[in-house]
C-alpha positions as CSV (number, residue, x, y, z in Angstrom):
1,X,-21.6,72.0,37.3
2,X,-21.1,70.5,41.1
3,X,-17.2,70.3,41.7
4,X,-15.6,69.4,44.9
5,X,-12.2,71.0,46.0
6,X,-10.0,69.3,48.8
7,X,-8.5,71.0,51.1
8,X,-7.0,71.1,55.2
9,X,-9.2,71.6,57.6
10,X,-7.5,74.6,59.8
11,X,-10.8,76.4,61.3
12,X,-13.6,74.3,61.3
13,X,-17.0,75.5,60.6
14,X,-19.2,75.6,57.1
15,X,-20.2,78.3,55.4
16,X,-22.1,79.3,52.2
17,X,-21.4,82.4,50.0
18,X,-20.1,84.0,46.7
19,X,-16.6,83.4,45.9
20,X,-14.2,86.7,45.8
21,X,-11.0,85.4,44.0
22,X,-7.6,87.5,45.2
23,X,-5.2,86.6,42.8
24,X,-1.5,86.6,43.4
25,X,0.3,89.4,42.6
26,X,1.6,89.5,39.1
27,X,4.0,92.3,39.2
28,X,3.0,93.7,35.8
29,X,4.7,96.9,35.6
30,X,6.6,99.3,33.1
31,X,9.9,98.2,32.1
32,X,10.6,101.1,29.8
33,X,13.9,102.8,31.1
34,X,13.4,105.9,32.5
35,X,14.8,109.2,31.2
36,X,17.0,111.5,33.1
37,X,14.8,114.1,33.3
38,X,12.0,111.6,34.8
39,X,14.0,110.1,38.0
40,X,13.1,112.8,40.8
41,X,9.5,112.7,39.5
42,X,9.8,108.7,40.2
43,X,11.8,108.6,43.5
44,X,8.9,111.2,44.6
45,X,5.9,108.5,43.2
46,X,8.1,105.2,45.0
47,X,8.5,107.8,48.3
48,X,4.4,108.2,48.0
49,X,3.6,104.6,47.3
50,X,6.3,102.9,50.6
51,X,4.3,105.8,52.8
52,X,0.8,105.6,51.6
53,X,1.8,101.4,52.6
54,X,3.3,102.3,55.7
55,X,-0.2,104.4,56.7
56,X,-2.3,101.4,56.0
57,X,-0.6,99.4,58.1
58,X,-0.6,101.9,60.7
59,X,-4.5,102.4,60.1
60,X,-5.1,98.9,59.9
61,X,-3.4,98.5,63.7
62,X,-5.5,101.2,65.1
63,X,-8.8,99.0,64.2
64,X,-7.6,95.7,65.3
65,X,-9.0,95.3,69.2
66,X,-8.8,92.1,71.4
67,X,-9.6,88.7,69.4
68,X,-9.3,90.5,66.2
69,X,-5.3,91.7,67.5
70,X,-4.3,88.4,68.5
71,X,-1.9,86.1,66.6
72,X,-2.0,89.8,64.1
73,X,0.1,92.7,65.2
74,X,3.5,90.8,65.0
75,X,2.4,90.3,61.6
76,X,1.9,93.7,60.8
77,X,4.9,94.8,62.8
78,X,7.1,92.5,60.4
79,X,5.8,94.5,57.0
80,X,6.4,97.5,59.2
81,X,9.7,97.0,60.0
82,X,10.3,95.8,55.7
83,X,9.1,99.0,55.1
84,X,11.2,100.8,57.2
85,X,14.9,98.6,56.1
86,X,17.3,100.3,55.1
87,X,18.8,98.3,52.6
88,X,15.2,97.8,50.7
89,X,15.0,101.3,50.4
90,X,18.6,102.0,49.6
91,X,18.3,99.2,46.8
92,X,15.2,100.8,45.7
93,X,17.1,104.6,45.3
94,X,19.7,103.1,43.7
95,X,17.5,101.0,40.8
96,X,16.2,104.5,40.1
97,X,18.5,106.9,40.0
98,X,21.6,104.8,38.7
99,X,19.5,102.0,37.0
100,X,17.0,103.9,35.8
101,X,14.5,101.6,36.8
102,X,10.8,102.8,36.7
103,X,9.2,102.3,40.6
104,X,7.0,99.1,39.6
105,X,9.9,97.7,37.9
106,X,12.3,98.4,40.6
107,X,9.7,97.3,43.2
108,X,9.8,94.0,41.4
109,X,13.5,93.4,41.3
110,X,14.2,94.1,44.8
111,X,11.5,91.9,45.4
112,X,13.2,89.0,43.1
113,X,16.6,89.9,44.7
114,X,15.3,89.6,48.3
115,X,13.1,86.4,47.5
116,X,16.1,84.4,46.0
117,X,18.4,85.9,49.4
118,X,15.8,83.8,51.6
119,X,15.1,80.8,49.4
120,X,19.1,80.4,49.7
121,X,18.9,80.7,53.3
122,X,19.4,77.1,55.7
123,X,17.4,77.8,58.2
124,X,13.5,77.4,57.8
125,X,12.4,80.2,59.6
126,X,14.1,82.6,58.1
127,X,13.7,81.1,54.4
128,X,10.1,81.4,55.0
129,X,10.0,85.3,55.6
130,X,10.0,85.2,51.5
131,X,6.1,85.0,52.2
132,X,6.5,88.3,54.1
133,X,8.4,90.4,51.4
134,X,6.0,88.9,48.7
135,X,3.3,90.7,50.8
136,X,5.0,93.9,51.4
137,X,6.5,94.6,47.8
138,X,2.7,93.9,46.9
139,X,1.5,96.6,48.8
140,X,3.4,98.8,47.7
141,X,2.9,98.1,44.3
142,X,-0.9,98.3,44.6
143,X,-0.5,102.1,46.2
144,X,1.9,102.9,43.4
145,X,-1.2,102.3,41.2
146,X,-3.4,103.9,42.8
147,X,-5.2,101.0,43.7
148,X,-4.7,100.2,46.8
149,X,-7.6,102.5,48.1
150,X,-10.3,101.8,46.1
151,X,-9.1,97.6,45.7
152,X,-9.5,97.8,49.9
153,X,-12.7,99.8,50.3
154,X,-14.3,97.6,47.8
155,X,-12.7,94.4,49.9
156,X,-13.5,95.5,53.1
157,X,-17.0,96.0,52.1
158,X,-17.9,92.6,50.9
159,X,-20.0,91.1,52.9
160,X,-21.6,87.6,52.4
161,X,-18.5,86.2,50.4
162,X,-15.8,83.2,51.2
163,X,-12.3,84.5,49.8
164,X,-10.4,82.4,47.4
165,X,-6.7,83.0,48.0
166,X,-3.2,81.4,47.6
167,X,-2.5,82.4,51.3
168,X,-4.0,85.6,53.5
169,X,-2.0,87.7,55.9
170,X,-3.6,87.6,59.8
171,X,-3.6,91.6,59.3
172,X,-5.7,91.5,56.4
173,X,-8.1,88.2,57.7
174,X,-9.0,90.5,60.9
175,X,-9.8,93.4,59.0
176,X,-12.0,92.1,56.6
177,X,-13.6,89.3,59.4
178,X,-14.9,92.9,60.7
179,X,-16.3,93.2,57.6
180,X,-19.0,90.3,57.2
181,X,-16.4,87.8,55.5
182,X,-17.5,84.2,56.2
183,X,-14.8,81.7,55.6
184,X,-11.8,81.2,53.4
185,X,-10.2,79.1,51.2
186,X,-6.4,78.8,50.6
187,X,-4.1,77.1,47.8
188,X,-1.7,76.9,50.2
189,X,-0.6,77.3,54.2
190,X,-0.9,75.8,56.7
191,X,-3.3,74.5,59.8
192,X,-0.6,75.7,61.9
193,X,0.1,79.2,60.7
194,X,-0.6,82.6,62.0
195,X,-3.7,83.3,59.7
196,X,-5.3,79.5,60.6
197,X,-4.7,80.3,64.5
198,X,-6.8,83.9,63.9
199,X,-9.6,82.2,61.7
200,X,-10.0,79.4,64.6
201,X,-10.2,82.3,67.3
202,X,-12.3,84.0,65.2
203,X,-14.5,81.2,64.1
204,X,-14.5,81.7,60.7
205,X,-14.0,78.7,58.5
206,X,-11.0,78.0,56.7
207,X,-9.5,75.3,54.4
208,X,-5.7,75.5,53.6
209,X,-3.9,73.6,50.9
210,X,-7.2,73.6,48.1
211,X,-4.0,73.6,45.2
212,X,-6.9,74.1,42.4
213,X,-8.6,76.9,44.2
214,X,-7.4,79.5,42.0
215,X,-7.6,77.9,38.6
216,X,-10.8,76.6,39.0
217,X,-13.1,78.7,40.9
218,X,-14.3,82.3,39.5
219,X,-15.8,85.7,41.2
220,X,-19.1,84.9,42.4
221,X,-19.4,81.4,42.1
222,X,-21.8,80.3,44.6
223,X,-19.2,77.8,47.4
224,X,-20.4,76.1,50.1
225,X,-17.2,75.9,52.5
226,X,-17.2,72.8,54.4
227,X,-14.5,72.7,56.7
228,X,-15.7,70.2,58.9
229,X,-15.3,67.6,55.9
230,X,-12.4,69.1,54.5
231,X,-13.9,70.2,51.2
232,X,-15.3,73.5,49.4
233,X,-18.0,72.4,47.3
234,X,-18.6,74.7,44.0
235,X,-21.6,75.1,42.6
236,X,-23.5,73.2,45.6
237,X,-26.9,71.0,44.7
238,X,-30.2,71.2,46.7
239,X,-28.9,68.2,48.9
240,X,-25.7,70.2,49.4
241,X,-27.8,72.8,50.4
242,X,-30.0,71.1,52.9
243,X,-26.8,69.5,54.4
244,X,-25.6,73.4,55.2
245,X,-29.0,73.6,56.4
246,X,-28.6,71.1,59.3
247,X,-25.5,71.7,60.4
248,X,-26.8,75.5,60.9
249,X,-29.5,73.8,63.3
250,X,-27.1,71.6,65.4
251,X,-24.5,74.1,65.3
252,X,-26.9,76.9,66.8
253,X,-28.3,74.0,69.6
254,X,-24.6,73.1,70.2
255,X,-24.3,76.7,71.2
256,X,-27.2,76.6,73.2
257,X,-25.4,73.9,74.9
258,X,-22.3,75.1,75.4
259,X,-23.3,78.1,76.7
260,X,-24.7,76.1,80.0
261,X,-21.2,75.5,80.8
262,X,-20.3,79.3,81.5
263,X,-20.5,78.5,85.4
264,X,-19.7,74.9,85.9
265,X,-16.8,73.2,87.4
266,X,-14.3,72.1,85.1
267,X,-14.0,68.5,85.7
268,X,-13.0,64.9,83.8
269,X,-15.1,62.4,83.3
270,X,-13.6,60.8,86.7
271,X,-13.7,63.9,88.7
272,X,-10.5,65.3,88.4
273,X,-10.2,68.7,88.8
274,X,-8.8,71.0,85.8
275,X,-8.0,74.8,85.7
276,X,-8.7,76.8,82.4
277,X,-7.1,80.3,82.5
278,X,-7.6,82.7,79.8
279,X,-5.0,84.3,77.6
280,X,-5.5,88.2,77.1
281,X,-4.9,91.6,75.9
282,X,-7.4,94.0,75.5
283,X,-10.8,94.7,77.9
284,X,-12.9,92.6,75.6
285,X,-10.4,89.2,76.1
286,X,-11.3,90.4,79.9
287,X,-14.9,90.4,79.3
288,X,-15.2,87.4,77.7
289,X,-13.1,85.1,80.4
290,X,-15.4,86.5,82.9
291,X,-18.6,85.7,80.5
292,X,-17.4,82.0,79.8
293,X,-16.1,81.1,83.5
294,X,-12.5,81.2,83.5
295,X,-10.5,80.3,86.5
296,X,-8.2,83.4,86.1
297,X,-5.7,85.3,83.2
298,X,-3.0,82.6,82.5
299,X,-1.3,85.0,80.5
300,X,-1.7,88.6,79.9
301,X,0.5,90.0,77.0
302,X,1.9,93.9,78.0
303,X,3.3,94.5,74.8
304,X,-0.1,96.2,73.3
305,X,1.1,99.1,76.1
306,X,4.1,99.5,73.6
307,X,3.0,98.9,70.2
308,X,0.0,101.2,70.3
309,X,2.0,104.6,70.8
310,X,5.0,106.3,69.7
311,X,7.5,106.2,72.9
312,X,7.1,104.6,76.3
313,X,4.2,104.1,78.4
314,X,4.3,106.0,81.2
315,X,4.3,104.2,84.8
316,X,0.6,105.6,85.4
317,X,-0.7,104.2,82.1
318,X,1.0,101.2,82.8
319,X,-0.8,101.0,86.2
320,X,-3.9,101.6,85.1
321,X,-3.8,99.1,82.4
322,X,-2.6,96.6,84.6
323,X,-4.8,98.1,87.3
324,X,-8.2,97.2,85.7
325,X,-7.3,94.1,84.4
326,X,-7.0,93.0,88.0
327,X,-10.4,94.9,88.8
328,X,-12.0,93.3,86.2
329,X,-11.7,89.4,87.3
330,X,-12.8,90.3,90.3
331,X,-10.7,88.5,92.3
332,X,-9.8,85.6,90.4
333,X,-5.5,85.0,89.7
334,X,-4.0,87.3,87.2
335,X,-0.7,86.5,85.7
336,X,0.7,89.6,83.7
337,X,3.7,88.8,80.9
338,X,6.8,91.3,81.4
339,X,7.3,92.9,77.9
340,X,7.7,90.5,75.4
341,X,9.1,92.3,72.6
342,X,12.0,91.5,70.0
343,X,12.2,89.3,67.3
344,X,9.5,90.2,64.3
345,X,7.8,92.8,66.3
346,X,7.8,96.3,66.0
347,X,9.6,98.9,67.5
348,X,7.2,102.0,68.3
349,X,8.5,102.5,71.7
350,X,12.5,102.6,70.1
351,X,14.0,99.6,72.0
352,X,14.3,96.2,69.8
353,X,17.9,96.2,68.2
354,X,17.9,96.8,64.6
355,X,20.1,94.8,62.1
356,X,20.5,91.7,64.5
357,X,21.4,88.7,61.8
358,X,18.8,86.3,63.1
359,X,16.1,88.2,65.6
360,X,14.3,85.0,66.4
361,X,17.3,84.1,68.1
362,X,18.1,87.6,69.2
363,X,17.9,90.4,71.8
364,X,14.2,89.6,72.7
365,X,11.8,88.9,76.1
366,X,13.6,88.9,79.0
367,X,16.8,89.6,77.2
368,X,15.5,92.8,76.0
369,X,14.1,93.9,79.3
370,X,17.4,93.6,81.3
371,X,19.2,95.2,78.5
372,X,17.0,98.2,79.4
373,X,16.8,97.9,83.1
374,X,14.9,101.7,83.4
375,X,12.8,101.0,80.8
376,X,12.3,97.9,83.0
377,X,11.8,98.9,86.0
378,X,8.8,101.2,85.1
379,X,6.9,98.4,84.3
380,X,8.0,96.5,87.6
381,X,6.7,99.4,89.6
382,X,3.4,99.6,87.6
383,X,2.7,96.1,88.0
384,X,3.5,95.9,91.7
385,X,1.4,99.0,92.5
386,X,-1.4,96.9,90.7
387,X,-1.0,94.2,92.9
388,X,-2.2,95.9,95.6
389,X,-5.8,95.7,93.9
390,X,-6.0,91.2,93.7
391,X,-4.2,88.3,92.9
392,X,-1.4,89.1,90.9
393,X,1.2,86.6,89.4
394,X,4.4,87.8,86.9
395,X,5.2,86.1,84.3
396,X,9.2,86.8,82.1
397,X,9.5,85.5,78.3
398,X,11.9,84.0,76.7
399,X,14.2,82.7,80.2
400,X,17.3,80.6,79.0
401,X,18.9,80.4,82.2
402,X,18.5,80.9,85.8
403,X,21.1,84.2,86.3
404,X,17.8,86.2,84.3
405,X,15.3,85.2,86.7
406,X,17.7,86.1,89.8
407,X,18.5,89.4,87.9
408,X,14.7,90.4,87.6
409,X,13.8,89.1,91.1
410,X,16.8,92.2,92.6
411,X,15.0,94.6,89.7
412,X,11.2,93.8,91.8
413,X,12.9,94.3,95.3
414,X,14.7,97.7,94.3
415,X,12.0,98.8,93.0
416,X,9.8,97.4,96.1
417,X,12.4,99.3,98.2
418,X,11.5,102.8,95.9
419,X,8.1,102.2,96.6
420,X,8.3,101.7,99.9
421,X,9.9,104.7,100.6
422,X,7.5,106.5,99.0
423,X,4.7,105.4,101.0
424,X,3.1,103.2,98.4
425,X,0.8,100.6,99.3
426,X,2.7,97.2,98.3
427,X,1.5,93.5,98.1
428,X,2.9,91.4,100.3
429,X,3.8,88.5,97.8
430,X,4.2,88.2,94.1
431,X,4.4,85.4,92.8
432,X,7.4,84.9,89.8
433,X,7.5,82.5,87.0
434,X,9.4,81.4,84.0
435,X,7.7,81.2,80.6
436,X,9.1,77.5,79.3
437,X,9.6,78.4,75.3
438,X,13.4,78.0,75.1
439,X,14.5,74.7,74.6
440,X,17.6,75.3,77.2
441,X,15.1,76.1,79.6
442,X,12.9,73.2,79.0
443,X,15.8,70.9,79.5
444,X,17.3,72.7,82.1
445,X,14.1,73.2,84.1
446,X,15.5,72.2,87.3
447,X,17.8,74.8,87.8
448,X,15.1,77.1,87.0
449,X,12.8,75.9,89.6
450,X,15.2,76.8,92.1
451,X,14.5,80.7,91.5
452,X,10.6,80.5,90.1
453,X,7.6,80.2,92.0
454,X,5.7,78.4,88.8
455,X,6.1,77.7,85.0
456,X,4.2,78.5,82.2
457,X,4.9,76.6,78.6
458,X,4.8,78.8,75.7
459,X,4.0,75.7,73.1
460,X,4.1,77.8,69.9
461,X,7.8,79.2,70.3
462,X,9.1,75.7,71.7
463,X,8.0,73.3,69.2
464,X,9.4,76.0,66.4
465,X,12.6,75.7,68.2
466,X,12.8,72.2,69.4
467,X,11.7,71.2,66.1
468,X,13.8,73.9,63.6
469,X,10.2,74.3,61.9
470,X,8.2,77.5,61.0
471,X,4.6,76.9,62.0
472,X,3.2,78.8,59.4
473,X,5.5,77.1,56.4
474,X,2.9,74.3,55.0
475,X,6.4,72.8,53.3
476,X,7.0,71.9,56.7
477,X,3.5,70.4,57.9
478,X,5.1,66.9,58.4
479,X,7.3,68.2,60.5
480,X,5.6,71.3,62.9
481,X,3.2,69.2,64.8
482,X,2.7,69.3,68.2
483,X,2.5,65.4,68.3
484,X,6.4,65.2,67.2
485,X,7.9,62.6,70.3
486,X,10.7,64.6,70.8
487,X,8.4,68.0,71.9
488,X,5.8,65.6,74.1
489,X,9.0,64.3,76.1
490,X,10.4,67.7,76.8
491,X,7.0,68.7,77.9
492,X,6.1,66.1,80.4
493,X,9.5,66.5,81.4
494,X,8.7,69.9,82.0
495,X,5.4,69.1,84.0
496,X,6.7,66.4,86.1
497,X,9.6,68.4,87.4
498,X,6.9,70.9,88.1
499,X,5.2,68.6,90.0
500,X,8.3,67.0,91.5
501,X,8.6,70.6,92.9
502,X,5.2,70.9,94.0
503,X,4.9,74.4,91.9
504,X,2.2,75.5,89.3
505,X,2.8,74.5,86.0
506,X,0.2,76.0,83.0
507,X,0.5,75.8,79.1
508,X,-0.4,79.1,77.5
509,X,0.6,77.9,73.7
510,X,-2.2,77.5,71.0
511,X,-2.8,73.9,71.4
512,X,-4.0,74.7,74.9
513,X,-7.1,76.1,73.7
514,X,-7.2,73.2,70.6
515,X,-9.5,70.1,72.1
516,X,-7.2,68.1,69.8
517,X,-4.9,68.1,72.5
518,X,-6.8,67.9,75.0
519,X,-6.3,64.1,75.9
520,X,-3.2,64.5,75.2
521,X,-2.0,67.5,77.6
522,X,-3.7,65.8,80.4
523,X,-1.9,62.4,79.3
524,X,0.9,64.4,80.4
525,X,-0.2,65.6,83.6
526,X,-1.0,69.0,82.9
527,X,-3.7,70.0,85.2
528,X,-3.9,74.2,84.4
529,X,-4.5,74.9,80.8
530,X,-4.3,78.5,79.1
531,X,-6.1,79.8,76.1
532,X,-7.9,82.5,73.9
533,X,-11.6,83.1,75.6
534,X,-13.2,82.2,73.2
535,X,-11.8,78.5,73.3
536,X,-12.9,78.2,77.3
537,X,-16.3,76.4,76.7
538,X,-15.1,73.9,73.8
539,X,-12.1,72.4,76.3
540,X,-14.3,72.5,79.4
541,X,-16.9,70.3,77.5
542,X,-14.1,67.8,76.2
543,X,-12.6,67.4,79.6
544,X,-15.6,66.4,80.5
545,X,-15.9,63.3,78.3
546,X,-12.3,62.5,79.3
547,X,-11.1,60.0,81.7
548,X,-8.3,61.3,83.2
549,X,-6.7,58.2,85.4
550,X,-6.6,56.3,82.3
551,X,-5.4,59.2,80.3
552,X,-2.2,59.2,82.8
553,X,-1.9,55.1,82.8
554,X,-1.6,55.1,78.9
555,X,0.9,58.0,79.2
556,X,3.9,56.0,79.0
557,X,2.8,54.4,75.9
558,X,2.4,57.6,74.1
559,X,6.1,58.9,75.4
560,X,7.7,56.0,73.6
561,X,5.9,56.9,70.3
562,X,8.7,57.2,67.6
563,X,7.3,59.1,65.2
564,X,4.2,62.0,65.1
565,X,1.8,59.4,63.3
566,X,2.4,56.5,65.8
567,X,1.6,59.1,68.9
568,X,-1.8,60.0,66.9
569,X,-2.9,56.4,66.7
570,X,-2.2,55.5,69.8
571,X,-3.7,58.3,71.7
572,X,-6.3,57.9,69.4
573,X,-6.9,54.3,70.4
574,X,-6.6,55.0,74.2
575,X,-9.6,57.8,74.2
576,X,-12.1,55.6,72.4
């Protein structure tokens, strides 16, 4: 019988295929005590289970490349780094070999101890990590059982099927988008999370917050996932079927469409000129900006150079990553991101602190790179030699204040002066900026304009700090959203000092690349826009239907919104 699910749209598209349910994990293990003489035996199965979990997520890295890598490795880094914490592990010994605790059952109550440490936790952020060890303890579980294996082969092969699931990782989303999946549908999450940034990028469909999903929907159920209305429809009628049918048609001729826009000028519907750079990471990000027309790399990340090997890049592979990324925008503006590691990421080349109380807050970005000004410096020389090749633009995470900025600019002209002396071909300018993603930075922007030669606002890292909200916690949807008054004041504050200082200012944050925002970001003056690739077309085509000088009038109208709903309508009411 027809039945219609609601959901949040967070990637819109439709798409029709057989459900595959993925259950939450039910912890059903052994709680039979173990006997003396069976506690090696076990320590040796939990030892092979945490490894066998730590080599999947190793494997799964290797495969991820360009669009599929974005918004994901941090993701996987963070069940890395769970693997590898000492007091799971510890915790896990010790329910073994003193508790006598079989590995399922001790699996599950360091998972139960850890989950009720977070839930008690103040701070949002960090009280929504519970989602993380959830998803680690799992995996390790499933290899314990010797199911991990075969469960993933048999996942990773389905092709043709929507998955059904109370919330999916970004690691596991990429890998099995490589795989055929068509769209999914979520009990819970969020439009804002990590997973619903990858399924946009990715254009797969997906629906968050379908609470029944689970309970009412079985393997193989014929869905038709609608995520342009906001529905999953189960069981879909001929008329359902004809709708799917015509919206296949238009979206195919919208493609046609858009992709007539590869070459043209970006421009409002009132002839203002607009910039859109792309955001990057691997050659195929490259490829891609070149394909769709961008006016440059707004932000190239560095840290892939760091993550994909054990120890340090060398300064030649450094160089020549950085090297044909210029080549290959032939000419068109480059800005490469200094390493930008800390936080949840992992640590395969040794250098984020371990133990820090609150990361997020932590040794990280910039702060990271001065405490290792060797380490540093390597990369400095890599980039400059690079330079020599096109237009080349540097870009440092995480500033706070302007002492970091004035300590990196003396690290470039030591390391010029190296050069130099060795006879190596130098540019003669490079241009620095500050990434905006730090509140103190935002509101003491001034200051930093007196040591950088432009600005660049990292939207997703700012509103999660401006706002004390994790994007990807859907308890915290009325709250994480990039309308909020307080965030749009900082960041036209942000773009008018820019101005006022007559030097660049882009956005490189996910609603950048969301036409959403579109009217909204240029309400606020923002002229240079920075995104994934594969957004490039969608924003060009909305700009286009934008008038810009009224956009700007009605600006001040929007500023004195008081709450995220008032901002919506209003903005809402001003486009038409």
């Amino acid at each position: 019988m027809r039945q219609i699910l609601t959901g949040t749209t967070a990637a819109r598209g439709m798409a029709l295929g057989r459900a595959r349910l993925v259950q939450p994990s039910r912890y059903l293990v052994d709680t039979r005590p173990l006997g003396e003489d069976e506690v090696e035996e076990a320590l040796a199965k939990l030892h092979h289970a945490l490894e066998t979990a730590r080599q999947e997520l190793r494997e799964l890295r290797g495969k991820l490349h360009g669009a599929l890598a974005r918004e994901v490795n941090e993701f996987i880094d963070a069940h890395s780094l769970l693997l590898d914490d000492p007091e799971l592990l510890r915790g896990l010994d010790d329910l073994v070999r003193i508790g006598h605790y079989r590995p399922g059952a001790a699996l599950k109550k360091q998972r139960d101890r850890l989950a009720a440490v977070f839930e008690a936790m103040d701070d949002p952020y960090l009280r929504s990590r519970k989602e993380d060890v959830d998803q680690v303890i799992s995996r390790v579980i499933s290899a314990l059982q010797r199911q991990t294996s075969r469960e993933e082969r048999k996942l990773a092969a389905r092709v043709g099927e929507i998955l059904i699931a109370d919330t999916i990782a970004p690691a596991d989303m990429a890998h099995l988008a490589g795989s055929g999946l068509l769209g999914v549908v979520a009990s819970s999450g969020s439009p804002y999370s990590h997973s619903a940034i990858l399924a946009r990028s990715l254009d797969l469909p997906m629906l968050v917050g379908a609470r029944d999903a689970l309970s009412t929907i079985h393997d193989d159920d014929l869905i038709l996932l609608d995520a342009e209305r906001g529905e999953a429809v189960l069981h879909p009628t001929a008329q359902d079927l004809a709708r799917y049918r015509a919206w296949q048609r238009e979206a195919a001729q919208e493609g046609r469409r858009l992709a007539t826009l590869a070459n043209v000028p970006t421009r409002t519907r009132d002839g203002a000129e607009v910039r859109l750079l792309a955001n990057a990471e691997m050659p195929p990000d490259i490829a891609m900006a070149r394909s769709r027309g961008a006016d440059g790399v707004g932000l190239y990340r560095t840290e892939f150079l760091f993550l994909r090997q054990k120890g340090l890049p060398t300064e030649d592979e450094q160089f020549i990553a950085y090297r044909d990324l210029v080549l290959g925008m032939g000419g068109l503006p480059v800005t490469i991101r200094t390493l930008d590691l800390g936080a949840d990421k992992a640590d395969a080349a040794g250098l984020v602190l371990r133990g820090e109380d609150n990361p997020a807050l932590g040794v990280r970005g910039v702060r990271l790179s001065l405490r290792y000004p060797a380490v540093f410096t390597t990369q400095i020389r890599a980039i400059l030699r690079a330079a020599c090749y096109g237009p080349v633009r540097v870009l440092v995470p995480m500033v706070t204040q302007p002492d970091e900025l004035i300590a990196v600019r003396t690290l470039f002209k030591l390391a010029r002066q190296e050069l130099k002396r060795e006879n190596v071909d130098l540019p003669e300018k490079l241009a620095l900026g500050a990434m905006i993603e730090v509140p103190a930075a935002a509101i003491n922007v001034r200051a930093l304009l007196e040591h950088a030669d432009f600005l660049a606002i990292g939207t997703n890292d700012l509103a999660q700090y401006v706002l004390a909200a994790d994007r990807g916690n859907d308890a915290l949807d009325n709250i994480y959203n990039p309308l909020q008054p307080a965030l749009l004041r900082l960041l036209s504050y942000v773009i008018a000092e820019g101005r006022r200082a007559k030097k660049p200012v882009s956005l490189c944050g996910e609603i950048g690349g969301d036409v959403n925002f579109t009217a909204l970001l240029l309400a606020l003056g923002l002229n240079e826009f920075s995104m994934h690739p594969s957004q490039l077309l969608h924003v060009r085509d909305r700009l286009a239907t934008l008038d810009r000088a009224n956009l700007r009038a009605n600006a001040p109208r929007i500023l004195r919104s008081r709450t995220h709903e008032e901002a919506e309508a209003l903005l809402s009411d001003i486009v038409g």
